[in-house]
ROVO-66537 format. One record per residue (C-alpha): x, y, z; chain; residue number from 1. Coordinates in nm, 3 decimals, decimal comma, padded with zeros to 5 digits. Example, Ala and Ser with C-alpha at 12.3 -4.5 7.8 and 13.67 -1.06 7.14 Angstrom:
% ROVO-66537
> X | Y | Z | chain | n
> 01,230 | -00,450 | 00,780 | A | 1
> 01,367 | -00,106 | 00,714 | A | 2
***
This chain:
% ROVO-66537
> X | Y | Z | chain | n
> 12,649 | 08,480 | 07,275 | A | 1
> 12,300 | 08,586 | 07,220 | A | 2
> 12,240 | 08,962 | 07,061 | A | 3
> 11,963 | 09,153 | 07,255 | A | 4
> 11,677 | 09,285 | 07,059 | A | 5
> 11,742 | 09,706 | 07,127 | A | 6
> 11,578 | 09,839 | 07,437 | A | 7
> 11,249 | 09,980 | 07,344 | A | 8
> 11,187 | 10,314 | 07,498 | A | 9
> 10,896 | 10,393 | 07,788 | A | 10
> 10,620 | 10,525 | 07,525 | A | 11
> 10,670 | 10,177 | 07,349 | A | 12
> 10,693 | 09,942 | 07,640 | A | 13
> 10,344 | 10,159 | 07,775 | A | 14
> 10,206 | 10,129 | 07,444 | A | 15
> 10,309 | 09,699 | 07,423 | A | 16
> 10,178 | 09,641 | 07,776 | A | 17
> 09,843 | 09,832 | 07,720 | A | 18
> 09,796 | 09,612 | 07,442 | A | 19
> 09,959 | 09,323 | 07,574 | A | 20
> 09,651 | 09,401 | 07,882 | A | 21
> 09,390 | 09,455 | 07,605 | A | 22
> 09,495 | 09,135 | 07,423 | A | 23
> 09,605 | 08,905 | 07,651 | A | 24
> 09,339 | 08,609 | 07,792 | A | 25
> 09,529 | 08,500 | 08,064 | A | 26
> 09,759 | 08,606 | 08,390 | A | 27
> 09,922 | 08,458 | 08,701 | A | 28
> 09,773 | 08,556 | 09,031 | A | 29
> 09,927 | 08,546 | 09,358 | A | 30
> 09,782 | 08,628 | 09,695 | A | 31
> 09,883 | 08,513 | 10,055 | A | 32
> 09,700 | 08,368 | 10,324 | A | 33
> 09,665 | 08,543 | 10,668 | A | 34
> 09,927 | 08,279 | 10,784 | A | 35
> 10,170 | 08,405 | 10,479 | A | 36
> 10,124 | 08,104 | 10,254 | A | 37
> 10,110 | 08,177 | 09,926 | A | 38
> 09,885 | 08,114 | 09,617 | A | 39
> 09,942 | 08,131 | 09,258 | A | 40
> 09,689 | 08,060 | 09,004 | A | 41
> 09,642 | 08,131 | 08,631 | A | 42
> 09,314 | 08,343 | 08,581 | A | 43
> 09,165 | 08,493 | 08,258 | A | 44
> 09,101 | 08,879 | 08,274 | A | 45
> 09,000 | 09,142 | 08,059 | A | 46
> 09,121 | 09,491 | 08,123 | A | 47
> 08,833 | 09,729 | 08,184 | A | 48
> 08,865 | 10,108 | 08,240 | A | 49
> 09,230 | 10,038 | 08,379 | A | 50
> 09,163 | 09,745 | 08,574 | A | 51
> 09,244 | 09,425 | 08,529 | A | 52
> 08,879 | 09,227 | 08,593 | A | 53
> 08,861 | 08,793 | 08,654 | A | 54
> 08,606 | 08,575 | 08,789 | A | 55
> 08,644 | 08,234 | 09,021 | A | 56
> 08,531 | 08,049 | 09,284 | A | 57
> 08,442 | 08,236 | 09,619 | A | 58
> 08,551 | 07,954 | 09,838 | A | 59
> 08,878 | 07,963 | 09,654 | A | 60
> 09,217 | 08,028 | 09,868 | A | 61
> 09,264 | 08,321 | 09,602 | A | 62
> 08,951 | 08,516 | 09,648 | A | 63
> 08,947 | 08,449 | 10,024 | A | 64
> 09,310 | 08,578 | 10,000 | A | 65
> 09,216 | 08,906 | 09,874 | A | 66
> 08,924 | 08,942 | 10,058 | A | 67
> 09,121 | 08,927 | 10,368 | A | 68
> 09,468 | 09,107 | 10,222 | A | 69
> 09,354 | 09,297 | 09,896 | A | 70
> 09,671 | 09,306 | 09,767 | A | 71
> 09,805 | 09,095 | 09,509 | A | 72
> 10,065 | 09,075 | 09,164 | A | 73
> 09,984 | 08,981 | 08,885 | A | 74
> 10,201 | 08,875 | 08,620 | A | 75
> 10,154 | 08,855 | 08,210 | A | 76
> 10,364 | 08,757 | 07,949 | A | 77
> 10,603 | 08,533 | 07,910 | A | 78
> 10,956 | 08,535 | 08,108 | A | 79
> 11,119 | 08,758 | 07,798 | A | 80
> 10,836 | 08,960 | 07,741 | A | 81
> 10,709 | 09,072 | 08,103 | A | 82
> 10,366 | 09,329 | 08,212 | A | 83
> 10,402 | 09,261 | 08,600 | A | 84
> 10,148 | 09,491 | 08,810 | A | 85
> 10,134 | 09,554 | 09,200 | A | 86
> 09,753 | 09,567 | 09,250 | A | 87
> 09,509 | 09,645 | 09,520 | A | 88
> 09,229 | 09,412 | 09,482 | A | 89
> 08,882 | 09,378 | 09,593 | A | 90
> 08,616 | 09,078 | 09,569 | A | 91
> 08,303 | 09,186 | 09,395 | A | 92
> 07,995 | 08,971 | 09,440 | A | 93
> 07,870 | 08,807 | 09,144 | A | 94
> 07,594 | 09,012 | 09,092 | A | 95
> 07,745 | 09,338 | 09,182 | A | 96
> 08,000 | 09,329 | 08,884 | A | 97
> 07,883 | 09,640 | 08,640 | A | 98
> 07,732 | 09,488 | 08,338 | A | 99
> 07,929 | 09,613 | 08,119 | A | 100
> 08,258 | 09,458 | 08,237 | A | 101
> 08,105 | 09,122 | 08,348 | A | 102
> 07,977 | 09,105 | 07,938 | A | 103
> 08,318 | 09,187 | 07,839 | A | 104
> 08,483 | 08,895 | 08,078 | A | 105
> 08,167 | 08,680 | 07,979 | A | 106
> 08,248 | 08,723 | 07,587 | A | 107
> 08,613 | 08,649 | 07,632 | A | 108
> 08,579 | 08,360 | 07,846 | A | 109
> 08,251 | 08,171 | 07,651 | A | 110
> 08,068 | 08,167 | 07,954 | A | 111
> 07,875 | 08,405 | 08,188 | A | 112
> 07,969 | 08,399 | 08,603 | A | 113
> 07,726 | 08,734 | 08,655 | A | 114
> 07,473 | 08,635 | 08,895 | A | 115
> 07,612 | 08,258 | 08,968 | A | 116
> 07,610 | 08,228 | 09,353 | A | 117
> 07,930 | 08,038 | 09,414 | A | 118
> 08,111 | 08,277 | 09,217 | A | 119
> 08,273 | 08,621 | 09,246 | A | 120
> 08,454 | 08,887 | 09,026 | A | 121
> 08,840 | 09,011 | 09,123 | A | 122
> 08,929 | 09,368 | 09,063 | A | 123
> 09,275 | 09,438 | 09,050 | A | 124
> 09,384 | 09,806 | 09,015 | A | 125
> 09,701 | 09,830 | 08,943 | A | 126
> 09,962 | 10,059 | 09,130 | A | 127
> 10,220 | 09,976 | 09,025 | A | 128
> 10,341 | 09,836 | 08,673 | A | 129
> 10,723 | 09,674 | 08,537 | A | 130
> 10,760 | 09,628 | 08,211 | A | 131
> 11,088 | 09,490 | 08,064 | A | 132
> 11,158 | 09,229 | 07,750 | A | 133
> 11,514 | 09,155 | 07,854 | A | 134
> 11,823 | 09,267 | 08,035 | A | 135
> 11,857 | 09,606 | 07,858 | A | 136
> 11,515 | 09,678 | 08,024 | A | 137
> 11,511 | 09,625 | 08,317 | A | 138
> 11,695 | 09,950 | 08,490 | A | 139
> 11,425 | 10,147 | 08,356 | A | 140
> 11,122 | 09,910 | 08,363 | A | 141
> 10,871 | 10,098 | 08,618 | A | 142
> 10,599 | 10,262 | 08,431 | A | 143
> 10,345 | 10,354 | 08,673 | A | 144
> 10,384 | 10,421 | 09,041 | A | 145
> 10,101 | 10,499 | 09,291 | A | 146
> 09,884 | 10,434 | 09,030 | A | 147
> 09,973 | 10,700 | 08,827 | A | 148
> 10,182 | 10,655 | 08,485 | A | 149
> 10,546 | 10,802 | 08,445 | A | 150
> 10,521 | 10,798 | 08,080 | A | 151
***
């Protein structure tokens, strides 16, 4: 039988997920089509004045999705180490991005998308945020609702 690690307590899980959010490069995306099919892509972010900020593809299923829906969950981590967010999202054009956070996405990914034509930014605010590392977590896993922090 496996021994848990101990359950961390809110304070820590808020402060690993704010770093995890800081430090991570990547997260999984999902969105839905008007029809209900849904989409799940890998995106790289950076987290910018608590938002979670990505760039693709404005004929892509995702960023039609949440132009349409803007709603979405996003998912970091790995499947023992979980930051899982209910967002709002919105589609920002690519040259309506403030600088600021399109240099920070453009530094982390290598390459710039501000101003590109075929491209647009995602915003995803989140309003929701579960954080849990394994079983011993998970009843108390809900750090932020409505978009406001419980811890």
């Amino acid at each position: 039988m496996r021994t848990l690690p101990p359950a961390r307590d809110a304070g820590q899980r808020k402060r690993d997920a704010l770093r995890r959010l800081e430090s991570d490069e990547d997260a999984w995306v999902s969105s839905a089509s008007a029809d209900g099919a849904p989409t799940l892509v890998p995106l790289s972010f950076v987290w910018h004045r608590e938002r979670l900020v990505m760039a693709t593809k404005g004929r892509n299923p995702t960023a039609r999705n949440l132009a349409a829906n803007g709603e979405s969950w996003v998912a970091l981590g790995t499947t023992r180490d979980v930051v899982l967010a209910h967002c709002t999202a919105e589609v920002v054009a690519s040259d309506a991005l403030p600088r600021d956070a399109s240099d920070m996405l453009a530094t982390k990914l290598g390459w710039d998308p501000w101003g590109r034509e075929r491209w647009v930014y995602l915003r995803f605010t989140p309003q929701r945020l579960l954080v849990w590392r394994e079983e011993n977590e998970l009843a108390d896993r809900e750090l932020m609702r409505d978009g406001g922090w419980l811890v």
